[in-house]
C-alpha positions as CSV (number, residue, x, y, z in Angstrom):
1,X,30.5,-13.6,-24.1
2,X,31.1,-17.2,-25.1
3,X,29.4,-19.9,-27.0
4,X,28.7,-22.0,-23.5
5,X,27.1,-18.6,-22.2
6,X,25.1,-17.9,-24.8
7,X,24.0,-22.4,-24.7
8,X,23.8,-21.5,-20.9
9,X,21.0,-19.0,-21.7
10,X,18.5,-20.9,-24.2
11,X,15.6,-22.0,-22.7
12,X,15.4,-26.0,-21.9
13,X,11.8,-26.2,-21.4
14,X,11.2,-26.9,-25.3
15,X,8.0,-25.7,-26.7
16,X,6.4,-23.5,-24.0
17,X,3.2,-23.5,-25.9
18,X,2.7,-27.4,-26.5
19,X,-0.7,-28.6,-25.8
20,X,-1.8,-31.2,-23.7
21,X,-4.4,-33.8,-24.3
22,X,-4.7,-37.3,-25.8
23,X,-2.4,-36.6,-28.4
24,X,0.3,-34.9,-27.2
25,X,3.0,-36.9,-25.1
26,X,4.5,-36.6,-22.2
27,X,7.2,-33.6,-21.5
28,X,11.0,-35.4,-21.0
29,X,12.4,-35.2,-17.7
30,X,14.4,-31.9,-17.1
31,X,17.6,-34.8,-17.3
32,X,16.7,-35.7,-20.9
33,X,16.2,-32.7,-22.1
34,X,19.3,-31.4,-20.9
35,X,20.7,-34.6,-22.2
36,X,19.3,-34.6,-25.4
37,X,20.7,-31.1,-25.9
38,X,24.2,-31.2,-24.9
39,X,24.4,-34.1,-27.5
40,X,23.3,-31.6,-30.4
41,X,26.0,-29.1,-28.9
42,X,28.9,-31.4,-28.7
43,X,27.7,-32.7,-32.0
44,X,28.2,-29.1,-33.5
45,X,31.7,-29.5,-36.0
46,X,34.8,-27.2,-34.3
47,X,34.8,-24.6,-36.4
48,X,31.3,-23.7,-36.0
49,X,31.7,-23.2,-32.4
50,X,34.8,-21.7,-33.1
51,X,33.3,-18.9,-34.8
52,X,30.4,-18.2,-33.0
53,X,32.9,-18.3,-29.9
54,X,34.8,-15.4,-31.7
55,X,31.2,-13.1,-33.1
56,X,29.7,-13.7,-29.8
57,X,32.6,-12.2,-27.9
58,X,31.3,-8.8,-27.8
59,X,28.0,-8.9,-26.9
60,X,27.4,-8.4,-23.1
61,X,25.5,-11.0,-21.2
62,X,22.5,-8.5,-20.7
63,X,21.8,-8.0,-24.4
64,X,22.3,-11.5,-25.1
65,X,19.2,-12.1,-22.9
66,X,17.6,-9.7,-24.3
67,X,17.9,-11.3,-27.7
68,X,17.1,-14.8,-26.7
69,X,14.3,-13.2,-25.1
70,X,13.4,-11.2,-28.1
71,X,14.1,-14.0,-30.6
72,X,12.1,-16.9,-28.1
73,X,9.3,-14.8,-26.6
74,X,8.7,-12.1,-29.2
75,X,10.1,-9.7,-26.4
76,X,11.9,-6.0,-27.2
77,X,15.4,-4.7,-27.6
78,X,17.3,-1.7,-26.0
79,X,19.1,0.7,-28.7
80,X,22.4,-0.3,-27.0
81,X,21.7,-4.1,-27.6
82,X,20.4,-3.7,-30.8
83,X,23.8,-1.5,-31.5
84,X,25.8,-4.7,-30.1
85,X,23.9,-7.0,-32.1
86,X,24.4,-5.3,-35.4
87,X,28.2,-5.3,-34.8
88,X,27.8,-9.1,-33.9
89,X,26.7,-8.7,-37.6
90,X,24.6,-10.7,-39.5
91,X,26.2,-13.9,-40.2
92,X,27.5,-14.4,-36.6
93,X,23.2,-13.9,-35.8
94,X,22.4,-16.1,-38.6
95,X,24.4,-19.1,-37.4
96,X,23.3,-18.2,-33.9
97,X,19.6,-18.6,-35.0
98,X,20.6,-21.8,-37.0
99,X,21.8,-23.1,-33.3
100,X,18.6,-22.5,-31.7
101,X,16.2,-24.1,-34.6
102,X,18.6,-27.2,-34.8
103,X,18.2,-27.7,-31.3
104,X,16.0,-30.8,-30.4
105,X,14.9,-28.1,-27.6
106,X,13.3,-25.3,-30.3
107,X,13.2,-27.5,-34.0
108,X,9.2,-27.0,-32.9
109,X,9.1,-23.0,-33.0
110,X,11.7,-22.7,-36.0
111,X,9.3,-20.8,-38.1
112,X,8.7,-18.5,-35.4
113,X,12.5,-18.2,-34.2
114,X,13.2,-17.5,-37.9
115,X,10.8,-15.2,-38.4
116,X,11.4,-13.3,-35.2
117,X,15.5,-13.5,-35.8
118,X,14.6,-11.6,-39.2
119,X,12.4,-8.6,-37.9
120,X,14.7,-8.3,-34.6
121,X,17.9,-7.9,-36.9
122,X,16.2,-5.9,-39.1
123,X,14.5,-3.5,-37.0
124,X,18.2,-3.6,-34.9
125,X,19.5,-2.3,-38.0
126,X,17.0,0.5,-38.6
127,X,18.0,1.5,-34.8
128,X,21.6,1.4,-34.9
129,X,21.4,3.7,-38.0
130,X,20.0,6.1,-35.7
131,X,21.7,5.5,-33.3
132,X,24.9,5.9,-35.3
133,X,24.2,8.7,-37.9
134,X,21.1,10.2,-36.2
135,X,17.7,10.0,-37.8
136,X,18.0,10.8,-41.3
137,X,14.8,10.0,-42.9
């Protein structure tokens, strides 16, 4: 998996839980959005993209849903992704998670993307302990 796939799967719809009423304004235009965030990706410096090119490489495209998923919508993990994340290790996930709250798309839910990032990798960890050495405790 690529850093374009992994772009190619976040959300573009922003904030899914916005409110509407007097104060809030008006959703961009699906063009905007998409737009707005392809600046903030070609804006990203080469060796960042370089590197998450290189730790994303082997993660299959299912897990990486499952992730985004996970990390966006408070969703669950299989073992096996949770495995593959793990060996994506953590700074690879880190920076990953930095992509998505830097986005003009997510900046809105970044105390929620962070927070769910941290108990996803965390409990991934737990799981591919288990998964690797059996469960020990």
């Amino acid at each position: 998996m690529s850093l374009t796939l992994v772009i190619s799967l976040m959300p573009q719809n922003g904030n899914s839980e916005q409110t509407s009423g007097p104060a809030a304004s008006p959703a961009p235009l699906a063009g905007e959005h998409k737009s707005q965030h392809q600046r903030y990706i070609d804006s990203l410096p080469k060796n960042v993209t370089e590197f998450l090119d290189n730790c994303t490489d082997h993660m299959v495209l299912e897990c990486a849903e499952e992730v985004i998923n996970a990390i966006l919508l408070m969703g669950s993990i299989s073992d096996a992704c949770c495995t593959d994340l793990v060996s994506m290790g953590v700074e690879c996930h880190t920076s990953l998670v930095k992509l998505f709250v830097n986005s003009p798309l997510h900046k809105a839910n970044a105390p929620t993307i962070i927070a769910n990032s941290q108990r996803i990798f965390d409990d991934c960890t737990i799981v591919d302990r288990k998964c690797r050495y059996g469960n020990t405790q």
